[in-house]
C-alpha positions as CSV (number, residue, x, y, z in Angstrom):
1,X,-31.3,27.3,41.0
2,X,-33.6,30.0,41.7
3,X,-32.8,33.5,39.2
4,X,-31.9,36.1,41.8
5,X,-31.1,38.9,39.7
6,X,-34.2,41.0,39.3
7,X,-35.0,40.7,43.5
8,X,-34.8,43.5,45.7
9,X,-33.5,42.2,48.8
10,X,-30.2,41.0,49.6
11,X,-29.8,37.6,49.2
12,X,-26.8,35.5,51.5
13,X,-23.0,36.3,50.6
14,X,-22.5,32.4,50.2
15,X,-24.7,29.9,48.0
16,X,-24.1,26.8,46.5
17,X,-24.1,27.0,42.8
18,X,-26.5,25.5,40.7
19,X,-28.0,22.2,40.8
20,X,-25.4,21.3,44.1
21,X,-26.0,20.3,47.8
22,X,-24.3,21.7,50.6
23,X,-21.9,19.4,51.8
24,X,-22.4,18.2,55.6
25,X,-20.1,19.9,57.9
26,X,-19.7,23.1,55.2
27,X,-21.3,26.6,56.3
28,X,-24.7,25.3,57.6
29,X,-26.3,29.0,58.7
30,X,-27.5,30.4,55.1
31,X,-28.6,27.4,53.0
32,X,-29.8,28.2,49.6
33,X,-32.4,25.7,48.9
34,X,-32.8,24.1,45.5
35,X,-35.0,23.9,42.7
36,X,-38.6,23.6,43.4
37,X,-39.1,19.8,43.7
38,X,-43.2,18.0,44.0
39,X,-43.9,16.8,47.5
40,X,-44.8,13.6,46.8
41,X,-41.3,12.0,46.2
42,X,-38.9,9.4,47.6
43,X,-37.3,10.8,50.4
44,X,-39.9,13.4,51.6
45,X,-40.7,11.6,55.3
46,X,-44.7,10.5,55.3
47,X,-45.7,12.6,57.9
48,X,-45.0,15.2,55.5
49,X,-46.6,13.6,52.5
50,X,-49.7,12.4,53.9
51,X,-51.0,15.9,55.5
52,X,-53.3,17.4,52.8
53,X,-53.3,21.5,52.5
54,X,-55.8,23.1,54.0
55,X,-56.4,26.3,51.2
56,X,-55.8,29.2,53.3
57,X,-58.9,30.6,51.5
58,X,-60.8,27.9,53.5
59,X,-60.2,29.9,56.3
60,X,-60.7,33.4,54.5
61,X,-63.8,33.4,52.6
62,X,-67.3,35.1,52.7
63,X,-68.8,31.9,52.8
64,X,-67.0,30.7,55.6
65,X,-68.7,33.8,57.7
66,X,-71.7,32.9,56.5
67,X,-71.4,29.6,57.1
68,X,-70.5,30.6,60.6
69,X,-73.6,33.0,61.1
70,X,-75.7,30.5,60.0
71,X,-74.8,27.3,62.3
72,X,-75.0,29.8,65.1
73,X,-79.0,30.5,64.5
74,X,-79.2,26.8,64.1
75,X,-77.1,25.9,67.6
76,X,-79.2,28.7,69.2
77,X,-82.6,27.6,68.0
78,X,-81.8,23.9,69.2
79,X,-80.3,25.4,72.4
80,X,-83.6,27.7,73.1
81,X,-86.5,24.4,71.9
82,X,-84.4,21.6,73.5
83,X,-83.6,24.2,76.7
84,X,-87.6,25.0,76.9
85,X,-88.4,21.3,76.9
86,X,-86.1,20.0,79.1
87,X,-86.1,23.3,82.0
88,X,-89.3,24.8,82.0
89,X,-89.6,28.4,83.5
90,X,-91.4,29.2,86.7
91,X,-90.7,33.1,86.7
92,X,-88.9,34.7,89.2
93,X,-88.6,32.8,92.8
94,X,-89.7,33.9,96.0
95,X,-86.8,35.3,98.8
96,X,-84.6,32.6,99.4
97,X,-82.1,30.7,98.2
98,X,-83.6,30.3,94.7
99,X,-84.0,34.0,94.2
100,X,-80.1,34.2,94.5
101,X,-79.3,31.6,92.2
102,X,-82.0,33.1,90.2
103,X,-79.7,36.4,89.9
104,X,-76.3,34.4,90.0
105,X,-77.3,33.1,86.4
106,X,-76.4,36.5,85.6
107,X,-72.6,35.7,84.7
108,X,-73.7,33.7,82.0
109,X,-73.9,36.5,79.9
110,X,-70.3,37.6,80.9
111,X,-69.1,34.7,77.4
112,X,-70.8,36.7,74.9
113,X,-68.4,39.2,74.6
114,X,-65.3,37.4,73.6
115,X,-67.5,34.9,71.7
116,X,-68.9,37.8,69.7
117,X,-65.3,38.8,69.3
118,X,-64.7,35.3,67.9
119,X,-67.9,35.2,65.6
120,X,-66.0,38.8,64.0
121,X,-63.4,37.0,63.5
122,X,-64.2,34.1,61.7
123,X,-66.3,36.9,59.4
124,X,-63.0,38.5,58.5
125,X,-62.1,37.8,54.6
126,X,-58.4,38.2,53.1
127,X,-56.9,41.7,52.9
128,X,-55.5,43.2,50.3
129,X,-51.4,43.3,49.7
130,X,-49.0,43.0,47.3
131,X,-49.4,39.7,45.5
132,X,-46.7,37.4,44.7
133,X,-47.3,34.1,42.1
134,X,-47.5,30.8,44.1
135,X,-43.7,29.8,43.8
136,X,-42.4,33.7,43.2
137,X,-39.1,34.0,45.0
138,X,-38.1,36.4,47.6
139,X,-34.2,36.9,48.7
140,X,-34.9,38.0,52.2
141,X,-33.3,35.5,54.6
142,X,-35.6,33.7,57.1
143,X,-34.6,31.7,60.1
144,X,-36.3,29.3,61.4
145,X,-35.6,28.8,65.2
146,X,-36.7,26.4,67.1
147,X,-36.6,25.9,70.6
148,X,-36.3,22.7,73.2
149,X,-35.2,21.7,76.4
150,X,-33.1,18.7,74.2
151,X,-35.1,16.4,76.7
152,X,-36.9,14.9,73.7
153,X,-34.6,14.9,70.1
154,X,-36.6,12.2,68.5
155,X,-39.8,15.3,68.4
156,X,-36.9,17.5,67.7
157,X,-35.5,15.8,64.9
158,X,-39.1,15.4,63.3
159,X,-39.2,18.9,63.4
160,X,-36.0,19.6,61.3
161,X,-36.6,17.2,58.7
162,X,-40.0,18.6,58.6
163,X,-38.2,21.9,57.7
164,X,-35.9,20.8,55.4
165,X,-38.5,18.7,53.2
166,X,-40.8,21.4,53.1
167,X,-38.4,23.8,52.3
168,X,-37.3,21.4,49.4
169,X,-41.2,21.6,48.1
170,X,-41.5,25.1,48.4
171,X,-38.0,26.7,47.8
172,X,-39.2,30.2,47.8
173,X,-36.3,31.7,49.9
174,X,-33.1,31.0,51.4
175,X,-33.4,30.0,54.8
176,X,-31.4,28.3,58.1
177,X,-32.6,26.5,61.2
178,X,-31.5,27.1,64.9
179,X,-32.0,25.0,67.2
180,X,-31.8,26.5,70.5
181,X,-31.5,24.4,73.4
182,X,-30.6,24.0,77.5
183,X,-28.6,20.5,76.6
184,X,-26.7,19.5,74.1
185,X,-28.8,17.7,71.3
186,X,-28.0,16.2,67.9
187,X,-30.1,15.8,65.0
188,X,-28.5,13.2,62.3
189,X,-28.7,14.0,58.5
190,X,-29.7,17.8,59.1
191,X,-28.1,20.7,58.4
192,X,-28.8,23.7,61.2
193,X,-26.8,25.7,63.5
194,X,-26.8,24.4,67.3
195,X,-27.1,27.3,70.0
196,X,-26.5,25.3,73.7
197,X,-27.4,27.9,76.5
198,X,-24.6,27.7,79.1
199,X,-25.7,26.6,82.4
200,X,-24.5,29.8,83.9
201,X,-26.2,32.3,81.6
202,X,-28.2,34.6,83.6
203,X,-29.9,37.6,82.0
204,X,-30.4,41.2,83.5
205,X,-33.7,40.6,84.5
206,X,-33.1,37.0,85.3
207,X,-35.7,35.4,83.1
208,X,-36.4,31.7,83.2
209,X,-36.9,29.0,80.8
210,X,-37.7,29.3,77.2
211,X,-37.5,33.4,78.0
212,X,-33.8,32.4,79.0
213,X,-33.0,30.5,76.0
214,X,-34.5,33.1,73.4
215,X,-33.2,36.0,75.0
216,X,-29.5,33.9,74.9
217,X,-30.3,33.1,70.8
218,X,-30.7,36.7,70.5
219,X,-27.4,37.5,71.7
220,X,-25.7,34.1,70.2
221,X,-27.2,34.4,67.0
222,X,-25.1,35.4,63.9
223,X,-28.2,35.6,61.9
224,X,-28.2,39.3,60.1
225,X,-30.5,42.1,61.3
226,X,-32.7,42.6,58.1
227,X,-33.7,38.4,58.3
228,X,-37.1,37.2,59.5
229,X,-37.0,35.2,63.0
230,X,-40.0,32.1,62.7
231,X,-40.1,30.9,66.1
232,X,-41.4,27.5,66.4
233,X,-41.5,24.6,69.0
234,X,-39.8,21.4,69.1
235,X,-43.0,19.7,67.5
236,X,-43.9,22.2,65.4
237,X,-44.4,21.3,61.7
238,X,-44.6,23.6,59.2
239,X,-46.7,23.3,56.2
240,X,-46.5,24.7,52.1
241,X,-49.2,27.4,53.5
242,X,-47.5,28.1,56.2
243,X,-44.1,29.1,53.9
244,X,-46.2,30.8,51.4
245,X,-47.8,33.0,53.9
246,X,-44.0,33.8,55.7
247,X,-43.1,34.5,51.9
248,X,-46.0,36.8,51.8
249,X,-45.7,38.7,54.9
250,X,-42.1,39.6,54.7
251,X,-42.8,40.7,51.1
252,X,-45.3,43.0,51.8
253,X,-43.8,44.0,55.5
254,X,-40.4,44.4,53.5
255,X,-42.1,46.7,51.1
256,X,-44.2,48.7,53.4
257,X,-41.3,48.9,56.0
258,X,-43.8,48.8,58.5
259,X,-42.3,45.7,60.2
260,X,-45.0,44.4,61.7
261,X,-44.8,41.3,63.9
262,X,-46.8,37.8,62.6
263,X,-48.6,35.0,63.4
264,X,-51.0,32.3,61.9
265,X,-53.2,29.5,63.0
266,X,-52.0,26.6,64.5
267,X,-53.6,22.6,64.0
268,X,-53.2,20.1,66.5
269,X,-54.4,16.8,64.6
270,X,-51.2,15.1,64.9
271,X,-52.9,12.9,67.2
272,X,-56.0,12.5,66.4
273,X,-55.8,8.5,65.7
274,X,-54.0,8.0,69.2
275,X,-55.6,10.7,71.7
276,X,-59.2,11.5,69.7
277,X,-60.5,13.0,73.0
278,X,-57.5,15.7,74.0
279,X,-57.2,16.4,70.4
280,X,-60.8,17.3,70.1
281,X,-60.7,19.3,73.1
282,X,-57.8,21.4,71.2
283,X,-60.3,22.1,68.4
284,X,-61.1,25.3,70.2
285,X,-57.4,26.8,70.3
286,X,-57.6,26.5,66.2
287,X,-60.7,28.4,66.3
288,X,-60.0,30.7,68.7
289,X,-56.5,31.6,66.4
290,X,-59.2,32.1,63.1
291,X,-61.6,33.8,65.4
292,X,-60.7,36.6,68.1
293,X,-56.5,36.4,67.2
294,X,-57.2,36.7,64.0
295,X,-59.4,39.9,64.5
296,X,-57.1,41.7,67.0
297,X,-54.2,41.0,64.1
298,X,-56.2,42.3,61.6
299,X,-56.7,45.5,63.8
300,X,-52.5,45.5,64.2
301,X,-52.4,44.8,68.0
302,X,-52.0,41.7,70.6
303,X,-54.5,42.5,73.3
304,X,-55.3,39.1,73.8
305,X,-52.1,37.4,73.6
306,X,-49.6,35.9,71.6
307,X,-48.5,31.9,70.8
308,X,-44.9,31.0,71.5
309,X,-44.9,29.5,67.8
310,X,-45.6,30.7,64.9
311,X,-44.1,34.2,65.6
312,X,-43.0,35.8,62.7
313,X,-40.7,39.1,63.4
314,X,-37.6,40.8,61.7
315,X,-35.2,40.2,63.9
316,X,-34.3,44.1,63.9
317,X,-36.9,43.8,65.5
318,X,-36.5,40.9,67.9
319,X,-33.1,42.4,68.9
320,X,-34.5,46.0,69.9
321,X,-36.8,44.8,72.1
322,X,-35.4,41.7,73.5
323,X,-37.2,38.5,75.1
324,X,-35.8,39.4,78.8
325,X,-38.8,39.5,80.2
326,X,-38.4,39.2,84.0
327,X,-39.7,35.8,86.1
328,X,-42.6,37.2,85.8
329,X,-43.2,37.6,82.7
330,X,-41.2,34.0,82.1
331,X,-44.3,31.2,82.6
332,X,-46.0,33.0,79.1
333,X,-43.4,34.7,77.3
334,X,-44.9,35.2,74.5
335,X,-47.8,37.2,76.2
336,X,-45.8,39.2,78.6
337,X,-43.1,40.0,75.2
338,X,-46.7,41.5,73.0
339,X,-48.2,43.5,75.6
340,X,-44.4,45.1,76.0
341,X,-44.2,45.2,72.0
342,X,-47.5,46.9,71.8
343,X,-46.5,49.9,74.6
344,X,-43.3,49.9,72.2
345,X,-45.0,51.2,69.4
346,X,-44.8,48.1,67.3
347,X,-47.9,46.6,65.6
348,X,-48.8,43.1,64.7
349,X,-50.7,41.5,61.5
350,X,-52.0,38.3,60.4
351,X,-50.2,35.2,58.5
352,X,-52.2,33.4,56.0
353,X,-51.1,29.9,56.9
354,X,-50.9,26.9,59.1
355,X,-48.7,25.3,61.5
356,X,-49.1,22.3,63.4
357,X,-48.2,20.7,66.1
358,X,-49.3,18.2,68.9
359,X,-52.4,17.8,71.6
360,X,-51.5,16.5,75.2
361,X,-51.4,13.1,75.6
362,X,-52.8,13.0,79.0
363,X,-55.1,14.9,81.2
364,X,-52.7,15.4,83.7
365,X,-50.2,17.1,81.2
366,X,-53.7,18.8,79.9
367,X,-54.6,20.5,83.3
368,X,-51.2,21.6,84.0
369,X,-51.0,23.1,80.7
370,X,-54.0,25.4,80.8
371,X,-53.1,25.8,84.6
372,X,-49.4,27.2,83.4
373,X,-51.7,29.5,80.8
374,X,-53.4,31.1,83.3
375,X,-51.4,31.7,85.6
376,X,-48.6,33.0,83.6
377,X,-51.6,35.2,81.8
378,X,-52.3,36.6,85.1
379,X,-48.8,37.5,86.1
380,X,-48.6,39.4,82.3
381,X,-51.9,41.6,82.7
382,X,-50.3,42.4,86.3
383,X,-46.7,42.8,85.5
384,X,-46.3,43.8,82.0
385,X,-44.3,47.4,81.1
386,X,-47.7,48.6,79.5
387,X,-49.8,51.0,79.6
388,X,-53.1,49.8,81.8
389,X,-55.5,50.1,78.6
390,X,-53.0,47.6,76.1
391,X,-53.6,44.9,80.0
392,X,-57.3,45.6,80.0
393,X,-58.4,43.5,77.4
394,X,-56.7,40.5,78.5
395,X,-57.3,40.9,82.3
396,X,-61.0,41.1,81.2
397,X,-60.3,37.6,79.3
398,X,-59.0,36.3,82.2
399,X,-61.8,37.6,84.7
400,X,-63.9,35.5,82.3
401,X,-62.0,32.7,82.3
402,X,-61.4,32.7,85.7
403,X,-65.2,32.3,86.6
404,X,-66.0,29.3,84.3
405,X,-66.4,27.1,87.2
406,X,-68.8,29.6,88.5
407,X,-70.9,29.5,84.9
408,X,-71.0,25.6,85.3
409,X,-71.8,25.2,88.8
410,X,-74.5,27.0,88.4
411,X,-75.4,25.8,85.5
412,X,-76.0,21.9,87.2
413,X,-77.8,23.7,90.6
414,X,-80.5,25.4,88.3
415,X,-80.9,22.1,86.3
416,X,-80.9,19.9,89.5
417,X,-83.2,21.9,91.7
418,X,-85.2,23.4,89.0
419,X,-84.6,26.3,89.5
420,X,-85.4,29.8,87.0
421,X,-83.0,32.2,85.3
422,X,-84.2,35.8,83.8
423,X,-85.6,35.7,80.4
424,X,-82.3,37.9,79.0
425,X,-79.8,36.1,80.8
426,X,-80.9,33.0,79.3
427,X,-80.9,34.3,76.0
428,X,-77.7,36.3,76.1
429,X,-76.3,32.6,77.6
430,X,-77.9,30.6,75.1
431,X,-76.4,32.8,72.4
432,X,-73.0,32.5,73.9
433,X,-73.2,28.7,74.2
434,X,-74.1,28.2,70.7
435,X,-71.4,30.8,69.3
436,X,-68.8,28.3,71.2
437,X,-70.5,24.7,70.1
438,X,-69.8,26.3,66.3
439,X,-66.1,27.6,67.0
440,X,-65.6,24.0,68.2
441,X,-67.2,22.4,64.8
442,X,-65.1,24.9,62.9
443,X,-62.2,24.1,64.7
444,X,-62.7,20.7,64.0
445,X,-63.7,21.0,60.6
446,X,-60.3,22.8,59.8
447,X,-58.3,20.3,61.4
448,X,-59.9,17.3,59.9
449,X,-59.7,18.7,56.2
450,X,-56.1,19.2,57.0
451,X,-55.8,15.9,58.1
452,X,-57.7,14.1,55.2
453,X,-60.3,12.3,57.4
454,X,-62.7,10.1,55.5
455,X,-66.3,11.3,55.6
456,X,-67.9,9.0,57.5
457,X,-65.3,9.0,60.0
458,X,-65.3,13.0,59.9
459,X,-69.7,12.8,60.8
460,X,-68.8,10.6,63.9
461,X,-66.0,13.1,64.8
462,X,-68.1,16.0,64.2
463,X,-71.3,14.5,66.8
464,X,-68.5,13.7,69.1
465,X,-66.9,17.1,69.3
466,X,-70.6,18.8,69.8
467,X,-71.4,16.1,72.8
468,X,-68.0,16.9,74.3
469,X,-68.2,20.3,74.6
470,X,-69.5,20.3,78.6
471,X,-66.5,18.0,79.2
472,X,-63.7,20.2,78.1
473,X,-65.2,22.7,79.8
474,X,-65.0,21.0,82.3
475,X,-61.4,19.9,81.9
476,X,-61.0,24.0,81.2
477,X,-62.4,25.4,84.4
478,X,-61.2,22.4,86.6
479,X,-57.2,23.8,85.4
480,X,-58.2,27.5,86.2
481,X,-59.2,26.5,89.9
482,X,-56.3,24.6,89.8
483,X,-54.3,27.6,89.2
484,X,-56.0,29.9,91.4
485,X,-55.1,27.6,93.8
486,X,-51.3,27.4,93.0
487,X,-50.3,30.6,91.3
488,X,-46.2,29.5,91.5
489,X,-43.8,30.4,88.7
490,X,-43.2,26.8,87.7
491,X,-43.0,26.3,83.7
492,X,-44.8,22.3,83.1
493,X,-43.4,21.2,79.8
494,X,-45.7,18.9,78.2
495,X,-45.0,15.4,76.8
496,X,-44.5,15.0,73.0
């Protein structure tokens, strides 16, 4: 049993005494969890066991920034000698159609500013706190809520287990699980608390789907005010990082009493083996979370968004502010929520720590996904109870994003006709390009080490990422046409 004596937080009016189990069907909410326990044990599911730690220092170091700086000079040299041998340059055209394409090119330099923003990021090394041993305890409840349709308990029930083992391998403080769904759902051999959203539950602002069910968890909850809320999704596994870094950041947030809102970076190698291709195209969502999220977290705000999982709040917190977002602010919640936490007052950090869940399995749930992200990103920057300079950052991310077609069509004209672009554009471009081929190999890197991939197989992965790149993009700006083209509140749940 862990000693609680010496700790300055409140730990749960009930726990099991030492060395004993709670009993199914006894209080489930506040479950004191055991002695630590190695991870590698009978009983510990293997898609637990056979997930290596990625050290969170990986992702934190110097050399890591270096590293970064460096393979972009080396992308960008390659880019500029392979670009020169295979496009020559003709100067500027005469009047015609080739002297507008010629000035078109200009919107390739529009990428360079988030992917500088990224390249910062991934520069960023750990910040100072108060430091806490590997295993040190904490008393401060947290709850782990998790939310799902119930359309899909076998993901759900991988989830929980995934909780509960992990837990067992890092018992460094008490903790529950909520599941949160529209149906009914049972999960055998777990012990959690089950919050079904009526059918007839309708909030003030009539939010919509997962908005719906968190704002009705809110309300439902018996959880205490001065716990931590982790919010995850019905295939989101956590990892020992991933509970050391909560442990962390409600120590120091506890201690501060700053209360500052979390989030880490997410993996998505679960399928590697199965769906290589849609996981690869994921590797950028990874790098994006170590590069730009991280560096707006680090400055304490949310300019660019927030993931549904992976949120890490008091639940004070949670309960002063609500998840009733509106419809419009119900296709991203999570985006619509920060930009309405930020004109709040309230400020955000960074969680040292992974989580991770699942690619798409198809191309059709792919498009729809990224469709769903833009559109719902749109209706935030437009809709949002903030003040117009917290929506300007992301409504410039999403003028970006919204012209990606625009960077690749042009792209194939000037290579098809031969055609020229200014001098500057094409080096601004070229620097962008390259600054995105490396988040992608980082990206990849992370989630392979994670993974355990064996070497060889990890140099055919890497190649494959590189000469993928144009087809995601692709993939990317064929979703934001797609959703320029159908800008309806639907919410597309992807299949796990």
């Amino acid at each position: 049993m862990l000693a609680i004596d010496d700790l300055d937080r409140r730990v749960p009016a009930i726990a099991p005494a030492a060395n004993a189990s709670v009993a199914p069907g006894a209080w489930r909410r506040h479950v004191w969890v055991p002695a630590p326990r190695p991870l590698h044990m009978k009983g510990v599911p293997a898609y637990v066991a056979e997930e290596r730690e990625v050290p969170v220092a990986v992702a934190s170091s110097p050399w890591l920034g270096a590293l970064t700086i460096l393979l972009t000079l080396v992308f960008l040299l390659v880019v500029l000698s392979g670009q020169d041998w295979l496009w020559p340059q003709h100067g500027e055209p005469r009047p015609g159609f080739a002297r507008w394409v010629y000035w078109g090119t200009a919107v390739w330099v529009l990428p360079i500013v988030p992917a500088l923003l990224g390249l910062t990021g991934f520069c960023l090394g750990r910040r100072g706190g108060p430091k806490l041993g590997q295993d040190q305890p904490i008393s401060t409840l947290v709850c782990f809520r998790v939310v799902t349709r119930g359309t899909n308990p076998d993901a759900l029930a991988r989830t929980v287990h995934n909780i509960e083992a992990q837990m067992r391998a890092a018992p460094v403080f008490p903790h529950c699980i909520e599941v949160v769904s529209d149906v009914a759902v049972d999960v055998p051999d777990a012990q959690y608390e089950a919050l079904v959203v009526p059918r007839g539950y309708v909030t003030p602002r009539g939010s919509r789907y997962k908005a719906r069910a968190l704002q009705y968890a809110l309300e439902a909850s018996e959880v205490a005010s001065d716990a931590w809320i982790v919010h995850l999704d019905e295939e989101s596994h956590i990892t020992l990082s991933c509970i050391r870094g909560v442990r962390d950041a409600v120590y120091e947030e506890e201690s501060s009493g700053r209360h500052r809102i979390g989030q880490g970076c997410i993996l998505y190698h679960r399928d590697v083996r199965r769906h290589p291709f849609l996981t690869l195209a994921d590797s950028i969502r990874t790098a994006d979370d170590l590069g730009r999220f991280r560096l707006q977290f680090k400055l304490g705000v949310a300019i660019f968004g927030l993931h549904g999982s992976f949120i890490v709040v008091r639940n004070s917190v949670e309960k002063a502010a609500g998840f009733d977002v509106g419809p419009q602010g119900s296709v991203t919640e999570d985006t619509y929520w920060a930009l309405e936490q930020l004109a709040s007052g309230t400020r955000f950090r960074w969680v040292d720590g992974y989580v991770v869940e699942q690619s798409t399995r198809s191309m059709t749930d792919f498009i729809k996904q990224r469709r769903r992200w833009f559109v719902g990103v749109m209706k935030s920057a437009r809709h949002a109870k903030a003040p117009l300079w917290w929506r300007l950052p992301i409504a410039g991310s999403l003028a970006i994003w919204s012209v990606m077609w625009l960077f690749q069509a042009l792209t194939i004209g000037v290579f098809a006709f031969g055609l020229s672009a200014p001098p500057w554009v094409r080096i601004i471009g070229d620097c962008s390009f390259a600054t995105y081929l490396v988040q992608y190999a980082l990206g990849c890197y992370i989630n392979l080490h994670h993974h355990e991939a064996r070497r060889h197989v990890r140099l055919v992965t890497y190649v494959a990422q590189l000469a993928l790149v144009p087809a995601f993009a692709f993939m990317e700006s064929l979703a934001v046409v797609y959703g320029m083209l159908s800008s309806d509140l639907s919410f597309h749940v992807v299949n796990k």
